[in-house]
Structures are given as C-alpha cells and as structure tokens.
C-alpha positions as CSV (number, residue, x, y, z in Angstrom):
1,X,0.0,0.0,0.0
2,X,1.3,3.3,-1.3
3,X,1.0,5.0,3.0
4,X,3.2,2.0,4.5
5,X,6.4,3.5,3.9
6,X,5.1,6.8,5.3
7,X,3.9,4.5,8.2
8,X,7.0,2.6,9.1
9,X,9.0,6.0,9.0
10,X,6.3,7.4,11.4
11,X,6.3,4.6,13.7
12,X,10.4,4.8,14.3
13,X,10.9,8.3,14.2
14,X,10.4,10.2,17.4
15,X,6.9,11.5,16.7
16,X,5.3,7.5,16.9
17,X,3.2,8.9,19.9
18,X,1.1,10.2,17.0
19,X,-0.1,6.9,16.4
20,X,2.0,4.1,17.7
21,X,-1.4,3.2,20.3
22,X,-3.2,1.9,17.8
23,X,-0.6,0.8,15.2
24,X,2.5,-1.5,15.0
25,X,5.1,-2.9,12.9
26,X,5.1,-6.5,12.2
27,X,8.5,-8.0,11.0
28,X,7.5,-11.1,9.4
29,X,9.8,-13.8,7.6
30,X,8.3,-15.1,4.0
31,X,8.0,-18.9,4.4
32,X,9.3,-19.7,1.1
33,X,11.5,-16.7,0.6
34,X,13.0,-16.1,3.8
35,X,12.5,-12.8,3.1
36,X,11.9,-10.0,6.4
37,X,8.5,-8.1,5.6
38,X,7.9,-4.9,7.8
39,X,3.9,-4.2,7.5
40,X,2.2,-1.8,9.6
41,X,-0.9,-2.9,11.4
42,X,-3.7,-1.6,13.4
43,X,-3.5,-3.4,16.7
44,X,-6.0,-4.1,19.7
45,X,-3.9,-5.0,23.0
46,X,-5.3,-7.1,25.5
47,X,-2.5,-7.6,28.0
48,X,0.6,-9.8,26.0
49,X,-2.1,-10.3,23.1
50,X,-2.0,-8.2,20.1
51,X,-5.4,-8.6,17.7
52,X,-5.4,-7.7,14.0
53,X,-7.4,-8.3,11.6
54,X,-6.8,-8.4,7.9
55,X,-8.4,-8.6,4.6
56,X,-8.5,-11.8,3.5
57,X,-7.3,-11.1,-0.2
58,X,-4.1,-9.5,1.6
59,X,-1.1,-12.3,1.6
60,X,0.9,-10.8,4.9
61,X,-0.9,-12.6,7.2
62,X,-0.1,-16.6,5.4
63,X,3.4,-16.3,6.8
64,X,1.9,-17.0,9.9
65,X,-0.3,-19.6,9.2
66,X,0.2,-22.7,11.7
67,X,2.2,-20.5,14.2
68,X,5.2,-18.7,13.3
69,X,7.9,-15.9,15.1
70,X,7.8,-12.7,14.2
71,X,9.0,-9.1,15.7
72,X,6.8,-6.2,16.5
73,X,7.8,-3.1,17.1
74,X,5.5,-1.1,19.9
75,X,6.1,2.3,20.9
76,X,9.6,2.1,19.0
77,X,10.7,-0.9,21.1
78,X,10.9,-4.5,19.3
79,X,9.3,-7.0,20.8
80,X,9.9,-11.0,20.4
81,X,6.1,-12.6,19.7
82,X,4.6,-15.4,17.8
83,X,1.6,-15.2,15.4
84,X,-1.0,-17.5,14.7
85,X,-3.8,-16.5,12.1
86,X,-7.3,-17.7,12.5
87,X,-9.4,-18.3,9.7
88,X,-13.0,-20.0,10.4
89,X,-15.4,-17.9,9.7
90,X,-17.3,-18.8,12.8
91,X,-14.3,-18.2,15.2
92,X,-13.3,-15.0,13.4
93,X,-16.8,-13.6,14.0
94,X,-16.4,-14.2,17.7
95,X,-13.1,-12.7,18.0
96,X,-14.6,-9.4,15.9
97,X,-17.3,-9.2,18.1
98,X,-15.4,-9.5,21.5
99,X,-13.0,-6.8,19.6
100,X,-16.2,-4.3,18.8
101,X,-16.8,-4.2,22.5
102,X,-13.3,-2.5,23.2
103,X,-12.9,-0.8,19.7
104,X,-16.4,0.0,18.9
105,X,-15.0,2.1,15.5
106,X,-13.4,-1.6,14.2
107,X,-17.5,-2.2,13.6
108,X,-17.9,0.8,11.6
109,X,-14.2,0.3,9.4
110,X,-15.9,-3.1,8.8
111,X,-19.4,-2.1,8.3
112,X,-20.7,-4.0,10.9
113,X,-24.1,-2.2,12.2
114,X,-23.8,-2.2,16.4
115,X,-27.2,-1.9,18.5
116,X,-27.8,-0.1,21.4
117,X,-27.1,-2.3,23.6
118,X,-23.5,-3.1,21.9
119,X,-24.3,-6.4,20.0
120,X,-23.1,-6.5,16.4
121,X,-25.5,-6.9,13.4
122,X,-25.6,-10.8,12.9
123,X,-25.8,-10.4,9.0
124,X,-23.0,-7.8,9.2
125,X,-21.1,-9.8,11.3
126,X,-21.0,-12.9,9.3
127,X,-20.0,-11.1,6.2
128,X,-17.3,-9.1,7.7
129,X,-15.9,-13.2,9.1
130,X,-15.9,-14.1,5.7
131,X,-14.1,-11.1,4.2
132,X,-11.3,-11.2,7.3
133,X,-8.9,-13.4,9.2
134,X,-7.9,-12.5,12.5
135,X,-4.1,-12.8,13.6
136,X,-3.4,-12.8,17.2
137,X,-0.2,-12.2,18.0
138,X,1.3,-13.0,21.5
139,X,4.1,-11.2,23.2
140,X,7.1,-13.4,24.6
C-alpha cells in the first residue's frame, strides 16, 4: 500500500506517539522466501495479546499460518512474539465481536451495524468473518 512507507517512517521516528497506540510494525519472515517483511498494522492490545485483523485477499498474514515468530515493534521498542492467524469464519466472528466491544469504531471500518445495547448486526457480522482473518499475536 502506497502510505506503509510513510507508516513505518512514522512509527520509528520520534513523533510514533502520533499513532504508535493503535498501530505497529510487524517484522514477518516469508515462508518460502526467507524474506523480512515490515507491515504496519492496526492493533488491539489485550494484556501480551495483540489482535489484528486483515483482509482476506491480503497475503501478509499466510506467513503466519500454523504458528510462526515474528517481531513487533511497539512504541519504537521490538518485541519477540509469535503469530498464529485464525481463519474459520465462525471463530473470526467471535473474535470481531469481542473486539467491537473494546474498539467499537473496528464495527464501523468493517461495516458491521452495532445496536444499542452493543451487540453487532448478525448479518453484518458474518460477512465481515468471511471477508477477514484474524491474527493474534502474543508477546514473549
């Protein structure tokens, strides 16, 4: 994507405050390749558990597939971690919906209608599970 470079500048220079809450670097190694990939991503913390989600048509995220090490870079400080992507539908709409209740503006991004009372449009839902993957990345 054409911002990433302006990203990745952003998120190691010394004005990453700007956004470096909400957004990380991911230093992933291509499978095949070998092959270090620096991708920005928008993150969700919970604790040593980073949550991103991804468009399915992206190919980032198949690095990670089964488990894999990676490095992220929070706050201008690399981290050791280890991704693992999760790709049924069904369990990608639970984790979007447990994610909506901390990050309520994910729903909109993803066009996911949110009631009143905070539950996610079921149709909405469902097509946003089959239109993303979820990666959750764990800090070690």
């Amino acid at each position: 994507m054409w911002f990433n470079p302006i990203m990745i500048r952003l998120l190691n220079s010394r004005f990453h405050k700007l956004v470096s809450g909400s957004i990380a670097l991911l230093m992933i190694s291509g499978r095949k390749s070998g092959r270090v990939f620096t991708i920005p991503v928008n993150y969700i913390r919970d604790g040593k558990t980073l949550w991103v989600v991804s468009d399915r048509q992206r190919t980032w995220w198949r690095n990670l597939q089964g488990g894999a090490p990676l490095e992220v870079t929070l706050a201008r400080k690399i981290r050791r971690a280890r991704g693992e992507v999760i790709l049924h539908a069904r369990e990608v709409a639970h984790a979007l919906a447990e994610c909506f209740k901390k990050s309520p503006g994910m729903a909109k991004h993803l066009k996911v209608k949110i009631d009143r009372e905070g539950n996610p449009d079921l149709t909405d839902l469902g097509a946003a599970a089959r239109r993303c993957v979820f990666v959750k990345i764990t800090l070690t």
